[in-house]
Jmol script that loads the backbone (N, CA, C; Angstrom):
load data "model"
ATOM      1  N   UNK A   1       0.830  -1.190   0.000  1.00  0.00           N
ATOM      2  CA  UNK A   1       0.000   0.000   0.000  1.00  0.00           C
ATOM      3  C   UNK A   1       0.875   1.255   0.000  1.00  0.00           C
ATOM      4  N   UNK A   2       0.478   2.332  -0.903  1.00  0.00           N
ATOM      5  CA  UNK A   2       1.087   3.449  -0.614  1.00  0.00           C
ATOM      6  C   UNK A   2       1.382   4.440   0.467  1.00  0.00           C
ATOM      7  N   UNK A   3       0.545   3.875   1.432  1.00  0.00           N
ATOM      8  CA  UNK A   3       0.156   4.754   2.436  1.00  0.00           C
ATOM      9  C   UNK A   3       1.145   4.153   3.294  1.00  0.00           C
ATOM     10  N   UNK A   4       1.567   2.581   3.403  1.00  0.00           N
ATOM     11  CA  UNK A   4       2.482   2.663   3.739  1.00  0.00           C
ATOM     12  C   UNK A   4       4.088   2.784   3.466  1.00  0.00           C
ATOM     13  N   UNK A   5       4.013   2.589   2.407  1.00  0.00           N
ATOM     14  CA  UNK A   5       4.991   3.477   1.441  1.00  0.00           C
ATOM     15  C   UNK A   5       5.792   4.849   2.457  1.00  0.00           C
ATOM     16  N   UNK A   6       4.659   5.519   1.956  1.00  0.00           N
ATOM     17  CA  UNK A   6       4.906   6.952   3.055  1.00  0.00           C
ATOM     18  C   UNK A   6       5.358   6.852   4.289  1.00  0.00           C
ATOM     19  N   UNK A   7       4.551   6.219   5.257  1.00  0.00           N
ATOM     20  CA  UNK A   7       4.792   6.366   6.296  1.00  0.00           C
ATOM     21  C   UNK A   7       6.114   5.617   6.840  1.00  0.00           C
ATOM     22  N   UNK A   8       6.685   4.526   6.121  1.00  0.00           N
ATOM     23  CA  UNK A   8       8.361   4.333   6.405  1.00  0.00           C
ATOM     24  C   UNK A   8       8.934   5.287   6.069  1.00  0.00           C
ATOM     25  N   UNK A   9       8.462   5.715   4.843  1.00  0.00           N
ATOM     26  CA  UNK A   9      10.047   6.715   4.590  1.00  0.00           C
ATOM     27  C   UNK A   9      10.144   8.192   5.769  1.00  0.00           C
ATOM     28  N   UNK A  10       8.650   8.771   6.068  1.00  0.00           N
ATOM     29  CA  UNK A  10       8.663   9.711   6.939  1.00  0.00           C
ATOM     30  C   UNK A  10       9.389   8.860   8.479  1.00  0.00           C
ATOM     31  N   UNK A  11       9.085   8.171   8.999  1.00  0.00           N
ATOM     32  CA  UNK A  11       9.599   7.318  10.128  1.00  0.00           C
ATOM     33  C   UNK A  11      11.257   7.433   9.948  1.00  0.00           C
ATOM     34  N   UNK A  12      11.581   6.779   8.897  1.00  0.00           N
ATOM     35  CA  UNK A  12      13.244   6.665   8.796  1.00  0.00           C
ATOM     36  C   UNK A  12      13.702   8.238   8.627  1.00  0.00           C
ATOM     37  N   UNK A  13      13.240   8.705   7.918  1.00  0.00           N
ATOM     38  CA  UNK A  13      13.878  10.199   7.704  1.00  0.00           C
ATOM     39  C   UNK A  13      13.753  11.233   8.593  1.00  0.00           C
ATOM     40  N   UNK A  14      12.618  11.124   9.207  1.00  0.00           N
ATOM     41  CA  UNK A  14      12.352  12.183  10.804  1.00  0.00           C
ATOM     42  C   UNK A  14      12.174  11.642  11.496  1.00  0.00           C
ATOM     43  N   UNK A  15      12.255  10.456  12.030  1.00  0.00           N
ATOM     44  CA  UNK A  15      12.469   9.650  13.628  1.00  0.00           C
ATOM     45  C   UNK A  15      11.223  10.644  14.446  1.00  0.00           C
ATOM     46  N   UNK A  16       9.870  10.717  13.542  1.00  0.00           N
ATOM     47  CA  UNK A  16       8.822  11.388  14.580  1.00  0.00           C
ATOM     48  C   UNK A  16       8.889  11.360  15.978  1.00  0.00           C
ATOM     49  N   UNK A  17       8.349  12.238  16.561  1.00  0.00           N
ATOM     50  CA  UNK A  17       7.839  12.100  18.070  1.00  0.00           C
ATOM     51  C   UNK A  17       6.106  11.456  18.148  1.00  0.00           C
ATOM     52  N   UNK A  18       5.555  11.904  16.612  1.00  0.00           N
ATOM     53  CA  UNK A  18       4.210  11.532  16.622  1.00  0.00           C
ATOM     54  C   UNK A  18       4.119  12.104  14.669  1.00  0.00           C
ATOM     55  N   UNK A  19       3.537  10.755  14.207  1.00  0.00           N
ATOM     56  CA  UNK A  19       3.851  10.679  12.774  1.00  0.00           C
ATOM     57  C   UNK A  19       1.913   9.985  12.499  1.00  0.00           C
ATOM     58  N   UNK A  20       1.113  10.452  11.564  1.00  0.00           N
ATOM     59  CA  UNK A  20      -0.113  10.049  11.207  1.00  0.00           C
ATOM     60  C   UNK A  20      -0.136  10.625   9.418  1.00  0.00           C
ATOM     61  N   UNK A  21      -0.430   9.451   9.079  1.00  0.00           N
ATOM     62  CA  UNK A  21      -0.408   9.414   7.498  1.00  0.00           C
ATOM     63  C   UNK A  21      -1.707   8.970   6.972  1.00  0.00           C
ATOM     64  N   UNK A  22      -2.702  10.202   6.317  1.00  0.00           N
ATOM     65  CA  UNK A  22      -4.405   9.873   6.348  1.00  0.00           C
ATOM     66  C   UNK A  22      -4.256   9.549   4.933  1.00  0.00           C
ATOM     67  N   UNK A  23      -5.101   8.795   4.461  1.00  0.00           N
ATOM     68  CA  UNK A  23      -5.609   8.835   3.449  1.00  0.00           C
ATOM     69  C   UNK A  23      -7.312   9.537   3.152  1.00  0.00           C
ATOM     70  N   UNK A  24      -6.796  10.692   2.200  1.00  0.00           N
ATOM     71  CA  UNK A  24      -8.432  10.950   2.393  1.00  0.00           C
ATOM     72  C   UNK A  24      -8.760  11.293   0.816  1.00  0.00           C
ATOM     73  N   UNK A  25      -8.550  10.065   0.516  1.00  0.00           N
ATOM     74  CA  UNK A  25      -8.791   9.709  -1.438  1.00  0.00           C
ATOM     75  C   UNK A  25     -10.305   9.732  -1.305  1.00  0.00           C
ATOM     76  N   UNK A  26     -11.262   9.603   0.107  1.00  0.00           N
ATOM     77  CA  UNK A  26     -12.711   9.027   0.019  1.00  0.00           C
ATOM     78  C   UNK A  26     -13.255  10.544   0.064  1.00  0.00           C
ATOM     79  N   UNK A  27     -12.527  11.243   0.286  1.00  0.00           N
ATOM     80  CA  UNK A  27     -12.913  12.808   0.736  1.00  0.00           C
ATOM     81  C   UNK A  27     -13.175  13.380  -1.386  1.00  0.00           C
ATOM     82  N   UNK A  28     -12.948  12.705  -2.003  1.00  0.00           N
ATOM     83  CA  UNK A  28     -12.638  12.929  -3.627  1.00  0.00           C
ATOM     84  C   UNK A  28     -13.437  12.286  -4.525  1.00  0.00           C
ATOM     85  N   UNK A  29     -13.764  12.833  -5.838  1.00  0.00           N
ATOM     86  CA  UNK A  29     -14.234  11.380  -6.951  1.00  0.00           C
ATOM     87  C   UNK A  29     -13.746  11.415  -7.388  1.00  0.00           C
ATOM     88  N   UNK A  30     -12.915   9.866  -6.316  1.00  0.00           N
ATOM     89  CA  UNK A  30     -12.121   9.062  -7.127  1.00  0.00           C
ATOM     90  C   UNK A  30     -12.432   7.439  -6.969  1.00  0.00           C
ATOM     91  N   UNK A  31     -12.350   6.635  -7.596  1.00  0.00           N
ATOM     92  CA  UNK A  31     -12.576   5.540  -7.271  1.00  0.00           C
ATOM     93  C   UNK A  31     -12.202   4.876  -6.142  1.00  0.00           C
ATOM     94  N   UNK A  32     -13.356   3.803  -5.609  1.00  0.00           N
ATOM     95  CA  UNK A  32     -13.587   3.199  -3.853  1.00  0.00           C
ATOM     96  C   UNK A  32     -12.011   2.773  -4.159  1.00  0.00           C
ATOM     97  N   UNK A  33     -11.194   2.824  -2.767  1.00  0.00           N
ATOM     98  CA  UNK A  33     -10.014   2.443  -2.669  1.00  0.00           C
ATOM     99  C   UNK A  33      -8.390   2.542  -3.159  1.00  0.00           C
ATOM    100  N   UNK A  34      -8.590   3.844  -3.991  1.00  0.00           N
ATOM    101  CA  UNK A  34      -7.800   4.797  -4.253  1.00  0.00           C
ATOM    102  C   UNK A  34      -6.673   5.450  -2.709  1.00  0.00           C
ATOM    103  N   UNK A  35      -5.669   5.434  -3.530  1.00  0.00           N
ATOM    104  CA  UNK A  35      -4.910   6.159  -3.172  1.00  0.00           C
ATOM    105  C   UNK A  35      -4.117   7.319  -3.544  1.00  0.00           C
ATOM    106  N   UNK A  36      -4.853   8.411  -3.582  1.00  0.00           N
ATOM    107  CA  UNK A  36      -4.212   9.491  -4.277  1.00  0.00           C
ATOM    108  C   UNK A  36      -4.329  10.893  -3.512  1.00  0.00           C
ATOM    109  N   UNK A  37      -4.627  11.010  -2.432  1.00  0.00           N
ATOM    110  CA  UNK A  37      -4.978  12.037  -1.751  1.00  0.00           C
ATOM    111  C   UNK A  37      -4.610  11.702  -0.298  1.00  0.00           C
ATOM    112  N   UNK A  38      -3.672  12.592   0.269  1.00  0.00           N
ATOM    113  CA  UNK A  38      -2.491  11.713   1.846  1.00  0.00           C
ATOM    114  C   UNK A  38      -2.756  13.573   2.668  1.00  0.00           C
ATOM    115  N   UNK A  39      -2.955  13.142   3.656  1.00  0.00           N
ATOM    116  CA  UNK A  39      -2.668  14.047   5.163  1.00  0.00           C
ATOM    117  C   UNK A  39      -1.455  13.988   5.695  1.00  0.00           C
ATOM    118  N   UNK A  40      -0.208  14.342   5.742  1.00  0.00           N
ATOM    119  CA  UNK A  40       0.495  13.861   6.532  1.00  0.00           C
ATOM    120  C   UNK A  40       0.532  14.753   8.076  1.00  0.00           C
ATOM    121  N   UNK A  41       1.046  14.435   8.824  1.00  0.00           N
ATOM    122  CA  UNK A  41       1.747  15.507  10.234  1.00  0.00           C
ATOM    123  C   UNK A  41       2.525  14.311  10.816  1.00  0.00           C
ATOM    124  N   UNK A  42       3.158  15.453  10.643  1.00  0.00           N
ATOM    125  CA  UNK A  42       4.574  14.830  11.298  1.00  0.00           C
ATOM    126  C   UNK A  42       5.270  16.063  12.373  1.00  0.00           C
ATOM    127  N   UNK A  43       5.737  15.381  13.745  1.00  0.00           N
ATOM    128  CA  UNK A  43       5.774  16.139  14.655  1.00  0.00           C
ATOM    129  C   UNK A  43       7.523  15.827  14.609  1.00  0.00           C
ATOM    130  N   UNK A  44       8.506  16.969  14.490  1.00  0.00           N
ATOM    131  CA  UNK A  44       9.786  16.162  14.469  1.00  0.00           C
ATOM    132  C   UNK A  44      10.560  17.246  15.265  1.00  0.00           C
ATOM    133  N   UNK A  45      11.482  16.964  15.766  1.00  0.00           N
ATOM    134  CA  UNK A  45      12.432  18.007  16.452  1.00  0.00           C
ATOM    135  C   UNK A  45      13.612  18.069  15.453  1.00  0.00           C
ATOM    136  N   UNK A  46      13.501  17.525  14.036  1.00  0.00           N
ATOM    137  CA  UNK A  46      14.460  17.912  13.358  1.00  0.00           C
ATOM    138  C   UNK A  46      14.035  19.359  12.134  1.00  0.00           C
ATOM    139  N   UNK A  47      12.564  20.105  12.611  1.00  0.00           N
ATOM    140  CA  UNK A  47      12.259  20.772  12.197  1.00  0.00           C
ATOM    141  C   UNK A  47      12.822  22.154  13.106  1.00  0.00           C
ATOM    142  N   UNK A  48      13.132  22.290  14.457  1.00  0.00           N
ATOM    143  CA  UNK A  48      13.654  23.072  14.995  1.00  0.00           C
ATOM    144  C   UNK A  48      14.321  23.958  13.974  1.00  0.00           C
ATOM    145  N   UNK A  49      14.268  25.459  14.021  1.00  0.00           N
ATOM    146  CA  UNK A  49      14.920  26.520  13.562  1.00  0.00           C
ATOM    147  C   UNK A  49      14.773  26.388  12.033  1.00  0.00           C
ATOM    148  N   UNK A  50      13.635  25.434  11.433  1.00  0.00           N
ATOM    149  CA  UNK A  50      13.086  25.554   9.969  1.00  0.00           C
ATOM    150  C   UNK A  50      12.113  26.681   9.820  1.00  0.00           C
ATOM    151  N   UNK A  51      12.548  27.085   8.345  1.00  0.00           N
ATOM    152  CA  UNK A  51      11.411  27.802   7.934  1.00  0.00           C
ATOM    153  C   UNK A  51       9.875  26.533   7.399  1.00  0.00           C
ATOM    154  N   UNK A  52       8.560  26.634   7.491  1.00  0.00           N
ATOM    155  CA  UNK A  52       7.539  26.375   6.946  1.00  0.00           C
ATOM    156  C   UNK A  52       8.175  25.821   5.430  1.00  0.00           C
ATOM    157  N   UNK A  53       8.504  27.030   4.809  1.00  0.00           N
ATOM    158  CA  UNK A  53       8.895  26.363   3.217  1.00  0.00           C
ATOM    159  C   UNK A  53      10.079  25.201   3.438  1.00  0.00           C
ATOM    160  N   UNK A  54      10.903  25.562   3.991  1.00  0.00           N
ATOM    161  CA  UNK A  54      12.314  24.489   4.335  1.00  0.00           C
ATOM    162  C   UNK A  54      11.534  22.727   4.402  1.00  0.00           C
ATOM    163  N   UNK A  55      10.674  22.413   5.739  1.00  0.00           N
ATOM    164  CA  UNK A  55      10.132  21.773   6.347  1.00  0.00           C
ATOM    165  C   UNK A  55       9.196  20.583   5.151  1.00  0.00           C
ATOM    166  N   UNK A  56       8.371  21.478   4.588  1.00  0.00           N
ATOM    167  CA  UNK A  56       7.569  21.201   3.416  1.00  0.00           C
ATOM    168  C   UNK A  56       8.306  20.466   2.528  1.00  0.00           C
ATOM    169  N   UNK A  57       9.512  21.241   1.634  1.00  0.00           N
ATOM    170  CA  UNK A  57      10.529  21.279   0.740  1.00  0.00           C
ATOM    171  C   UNK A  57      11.311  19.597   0.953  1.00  0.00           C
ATOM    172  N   UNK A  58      11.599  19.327   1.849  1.00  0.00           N
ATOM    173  CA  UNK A  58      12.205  17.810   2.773  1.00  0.00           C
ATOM    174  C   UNK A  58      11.353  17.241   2.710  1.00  0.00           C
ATOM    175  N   UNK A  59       9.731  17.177   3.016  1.00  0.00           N
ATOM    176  CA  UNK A  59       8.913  16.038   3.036  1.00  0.00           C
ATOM    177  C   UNK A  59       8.470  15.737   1.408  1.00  0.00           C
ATOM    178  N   UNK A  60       8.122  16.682   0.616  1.00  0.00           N
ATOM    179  CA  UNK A  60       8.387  16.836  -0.905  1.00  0.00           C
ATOM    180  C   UNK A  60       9.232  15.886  -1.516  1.00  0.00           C
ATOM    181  N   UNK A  61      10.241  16.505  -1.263  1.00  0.00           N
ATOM    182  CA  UNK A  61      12.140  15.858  -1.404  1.00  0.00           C
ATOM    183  C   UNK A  61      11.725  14.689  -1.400  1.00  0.00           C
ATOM    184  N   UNK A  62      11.836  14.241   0.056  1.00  0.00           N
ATOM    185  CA  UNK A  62      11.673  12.806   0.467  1.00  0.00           C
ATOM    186  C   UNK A  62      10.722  12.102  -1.003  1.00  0.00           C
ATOM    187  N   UNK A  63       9.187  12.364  -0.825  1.00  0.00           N
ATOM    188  CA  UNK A  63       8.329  11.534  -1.186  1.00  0.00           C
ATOM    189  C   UNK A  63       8.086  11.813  -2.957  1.00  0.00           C
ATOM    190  N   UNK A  64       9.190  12.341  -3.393  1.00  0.00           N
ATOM    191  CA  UNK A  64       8.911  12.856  -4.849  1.00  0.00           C
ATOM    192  C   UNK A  64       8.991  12.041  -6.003  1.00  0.00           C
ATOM    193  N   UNK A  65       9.038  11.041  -5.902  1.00  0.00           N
ATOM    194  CA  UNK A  65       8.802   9.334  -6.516  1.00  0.00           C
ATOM    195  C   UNK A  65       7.386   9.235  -6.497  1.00  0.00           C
ATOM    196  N   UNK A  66       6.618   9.183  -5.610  1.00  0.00           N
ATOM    197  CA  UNK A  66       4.993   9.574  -5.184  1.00  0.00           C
ATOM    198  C   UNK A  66       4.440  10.167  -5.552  1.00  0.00           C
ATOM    199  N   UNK A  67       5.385  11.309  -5.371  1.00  0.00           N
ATOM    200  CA  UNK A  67       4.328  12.675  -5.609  1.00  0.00           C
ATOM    201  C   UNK A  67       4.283  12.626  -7.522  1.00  0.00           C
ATOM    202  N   UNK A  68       5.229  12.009  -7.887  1.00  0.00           N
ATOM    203  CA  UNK A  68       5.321  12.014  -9.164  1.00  0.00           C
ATOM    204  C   UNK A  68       4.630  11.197 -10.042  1.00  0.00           C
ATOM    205  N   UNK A  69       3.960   9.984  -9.409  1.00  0.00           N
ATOM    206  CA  UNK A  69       3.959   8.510 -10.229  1.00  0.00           C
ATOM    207  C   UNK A  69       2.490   8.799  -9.393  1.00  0.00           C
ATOM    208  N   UNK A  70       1.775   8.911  -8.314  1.00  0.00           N
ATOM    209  CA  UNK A  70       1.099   8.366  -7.699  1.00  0.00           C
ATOM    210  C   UNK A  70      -0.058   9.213  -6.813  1.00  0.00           C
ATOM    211  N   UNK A  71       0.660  10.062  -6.229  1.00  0.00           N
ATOM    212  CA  UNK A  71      -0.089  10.863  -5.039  1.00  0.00           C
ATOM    213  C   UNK A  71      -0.918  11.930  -5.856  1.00  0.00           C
ATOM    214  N   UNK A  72      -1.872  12.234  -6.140  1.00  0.00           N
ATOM    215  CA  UNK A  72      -2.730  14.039  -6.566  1.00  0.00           C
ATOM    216  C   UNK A  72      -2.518  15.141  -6.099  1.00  0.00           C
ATOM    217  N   UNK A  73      -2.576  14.402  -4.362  1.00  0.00           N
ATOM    218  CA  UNK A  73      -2.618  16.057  -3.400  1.00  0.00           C
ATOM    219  C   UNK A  73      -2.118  15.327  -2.303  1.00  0.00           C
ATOM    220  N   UNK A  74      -1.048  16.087  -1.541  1.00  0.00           N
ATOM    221  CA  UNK A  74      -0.397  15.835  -0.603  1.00  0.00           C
ATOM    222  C   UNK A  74      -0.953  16.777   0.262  1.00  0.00           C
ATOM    223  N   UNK A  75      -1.596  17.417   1.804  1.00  0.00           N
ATOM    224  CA  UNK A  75      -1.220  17.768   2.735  1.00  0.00           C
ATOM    225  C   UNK A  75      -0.312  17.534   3.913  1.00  0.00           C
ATOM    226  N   UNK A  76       0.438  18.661   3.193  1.00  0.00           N
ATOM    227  CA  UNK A  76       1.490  18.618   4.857  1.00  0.00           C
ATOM    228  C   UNK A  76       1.238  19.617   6.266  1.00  0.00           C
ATOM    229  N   UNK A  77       1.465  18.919   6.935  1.00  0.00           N
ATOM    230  CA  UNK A  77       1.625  19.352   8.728  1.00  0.00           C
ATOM    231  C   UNK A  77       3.019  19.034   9.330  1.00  0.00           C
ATOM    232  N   UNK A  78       3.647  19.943   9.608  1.00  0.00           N
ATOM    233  CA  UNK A  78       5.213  19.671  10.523  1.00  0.00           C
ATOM    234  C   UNK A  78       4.856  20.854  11.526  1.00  0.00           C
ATOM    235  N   UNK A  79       5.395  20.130  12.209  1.00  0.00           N
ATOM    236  CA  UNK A  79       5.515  21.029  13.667  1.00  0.00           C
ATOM    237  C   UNK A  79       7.182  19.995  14.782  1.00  0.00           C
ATOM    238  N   UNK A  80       7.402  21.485  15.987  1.00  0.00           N
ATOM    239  CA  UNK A  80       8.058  21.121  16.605  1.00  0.00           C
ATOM    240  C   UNK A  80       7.568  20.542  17.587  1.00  0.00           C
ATOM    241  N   UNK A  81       8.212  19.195  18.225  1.00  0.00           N
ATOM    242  CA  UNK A  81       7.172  18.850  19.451  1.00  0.00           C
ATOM    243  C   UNK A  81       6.714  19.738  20.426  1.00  0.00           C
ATOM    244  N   UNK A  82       7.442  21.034  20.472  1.00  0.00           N
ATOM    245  CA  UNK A  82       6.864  22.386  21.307  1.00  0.00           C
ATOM    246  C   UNK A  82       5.637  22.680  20.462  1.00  0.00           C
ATOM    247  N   UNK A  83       5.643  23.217  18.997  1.00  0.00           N
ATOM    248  CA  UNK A  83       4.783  23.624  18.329  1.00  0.00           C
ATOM    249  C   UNK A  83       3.275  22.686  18.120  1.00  0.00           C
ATOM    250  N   UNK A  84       3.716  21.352  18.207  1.00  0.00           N
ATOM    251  CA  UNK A  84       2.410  20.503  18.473  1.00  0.00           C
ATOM    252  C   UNK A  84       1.967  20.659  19.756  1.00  0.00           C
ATOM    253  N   UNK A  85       2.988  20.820  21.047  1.00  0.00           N
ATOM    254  CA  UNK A  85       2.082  20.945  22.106  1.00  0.00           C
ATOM    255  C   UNK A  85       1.365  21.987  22.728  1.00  0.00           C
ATOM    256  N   UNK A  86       1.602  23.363  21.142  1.00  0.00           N
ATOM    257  CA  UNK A  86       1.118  24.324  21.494  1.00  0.00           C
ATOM    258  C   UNK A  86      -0.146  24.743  20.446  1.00  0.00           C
ATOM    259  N   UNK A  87      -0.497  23.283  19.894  1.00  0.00           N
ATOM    260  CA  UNK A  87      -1.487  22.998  18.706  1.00  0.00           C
ATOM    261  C   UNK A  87      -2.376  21.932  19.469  1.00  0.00           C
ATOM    262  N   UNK A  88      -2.311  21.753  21.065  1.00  0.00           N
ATOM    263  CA  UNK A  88      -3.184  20.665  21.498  1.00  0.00           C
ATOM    264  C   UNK A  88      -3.175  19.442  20.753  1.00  0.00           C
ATOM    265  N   UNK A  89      -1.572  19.136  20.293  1.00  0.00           N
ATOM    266  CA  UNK A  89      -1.795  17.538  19.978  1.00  0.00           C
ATOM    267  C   UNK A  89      -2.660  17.405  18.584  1.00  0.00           C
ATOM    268  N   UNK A  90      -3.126  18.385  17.685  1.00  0.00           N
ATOM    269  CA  UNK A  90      -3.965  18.151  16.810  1.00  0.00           C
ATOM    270  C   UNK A  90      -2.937  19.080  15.565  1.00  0.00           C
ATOM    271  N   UNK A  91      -4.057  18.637  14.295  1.00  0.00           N
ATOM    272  CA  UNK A  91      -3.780  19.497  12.701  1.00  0.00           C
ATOM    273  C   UNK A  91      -4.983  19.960  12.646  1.00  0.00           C
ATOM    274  N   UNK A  92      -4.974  21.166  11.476  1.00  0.00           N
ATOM    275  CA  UNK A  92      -6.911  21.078  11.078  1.00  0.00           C
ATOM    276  C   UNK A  92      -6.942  20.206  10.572  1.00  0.00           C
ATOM    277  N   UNK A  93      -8.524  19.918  10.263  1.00  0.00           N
ATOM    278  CA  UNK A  93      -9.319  19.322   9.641  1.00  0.00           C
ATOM    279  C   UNK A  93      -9.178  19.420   8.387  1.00  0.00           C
ATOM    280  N   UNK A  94      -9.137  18.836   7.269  1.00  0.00           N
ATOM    281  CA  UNK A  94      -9.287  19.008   6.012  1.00  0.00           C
ATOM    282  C   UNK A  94     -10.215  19.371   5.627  1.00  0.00           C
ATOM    283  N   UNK A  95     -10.724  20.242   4.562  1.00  0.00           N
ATOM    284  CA  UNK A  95     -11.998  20.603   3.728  1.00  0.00           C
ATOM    285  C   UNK A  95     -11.964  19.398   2.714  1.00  0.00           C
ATOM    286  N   UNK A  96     -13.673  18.857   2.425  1.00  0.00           N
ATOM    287  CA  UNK A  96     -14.482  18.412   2.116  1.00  0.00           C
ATOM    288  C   UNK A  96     -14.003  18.962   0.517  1.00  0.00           C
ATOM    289  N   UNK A  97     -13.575  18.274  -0.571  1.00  0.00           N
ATOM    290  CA  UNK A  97     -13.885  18.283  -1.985  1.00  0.00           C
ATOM    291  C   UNK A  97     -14.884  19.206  -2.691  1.00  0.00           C
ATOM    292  N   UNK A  98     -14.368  19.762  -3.704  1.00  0.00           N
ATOM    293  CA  UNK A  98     -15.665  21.033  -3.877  1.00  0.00           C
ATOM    294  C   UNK A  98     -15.889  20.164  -5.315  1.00  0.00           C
ATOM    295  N   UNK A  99     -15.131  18.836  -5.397  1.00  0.00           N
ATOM    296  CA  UNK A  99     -15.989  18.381  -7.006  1.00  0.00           C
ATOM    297  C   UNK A  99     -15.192  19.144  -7.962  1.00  0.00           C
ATOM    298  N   UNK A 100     -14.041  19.823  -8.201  1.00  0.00           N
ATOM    299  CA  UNK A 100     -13.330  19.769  -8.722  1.00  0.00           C
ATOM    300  C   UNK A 100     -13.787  21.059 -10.097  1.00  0.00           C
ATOM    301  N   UNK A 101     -14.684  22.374  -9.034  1.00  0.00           N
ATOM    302  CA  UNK A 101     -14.870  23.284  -9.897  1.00  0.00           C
ATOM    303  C   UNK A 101     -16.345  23.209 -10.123  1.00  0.00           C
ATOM    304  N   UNK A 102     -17.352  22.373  -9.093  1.00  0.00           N
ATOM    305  CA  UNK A 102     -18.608  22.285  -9.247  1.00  0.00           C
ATOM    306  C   UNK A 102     -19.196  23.029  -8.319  1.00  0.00           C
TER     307      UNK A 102
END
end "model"
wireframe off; spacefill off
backbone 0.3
color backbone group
């Protein structure tokens, strides 16, 4: 599965403190059991003293085999384990598919 695909390579490459890899292909029309639409957050202390773009740019990096061959839409979430614990442990919510211009 792709999803787990992702989630080794984020594991090996940022040794998370707290790592969740969504699939929300069902949030889309796209066919039942698709994988083309990923949530990530990843909570890492190797984001310390990153810029937002930097942070992004590395998880990109990393997964750009994916992002190329496979994935539609990536959301990313990085935070510092300070910055998650000053996010109550959570990401937003994703918005709901607008149908693609409907």
């Amino acid at each position: 599965m792709l999803q787990d695909v992702i989630e080794s390579k984020l594991q090996q490459q940022f040794t998370p403190g707290f790592l969740s890899v969504i699939n929300e292909s069902y949030m889309h029309n796209v066919p039942a059991g698709s994988e083309s639409h990923f949530k990530v957050i990843i909570v890492s202390d190797q984001f310390i003293n990153q810029r937002l773009i930097a942070r992004h740019r590395s998880v990109n990096q990393l997964l750009s085999e994916e992002l190329a061959n496979h994935i539609h839409a990536l959301s990313i979430h990085t935070y510092t384990l300070d910055e998650w614990q000053q996010q109550n442990n959570s990401a937003p919510d994703s918005p709901m598919c607008l149908g693609g211009g409907k």
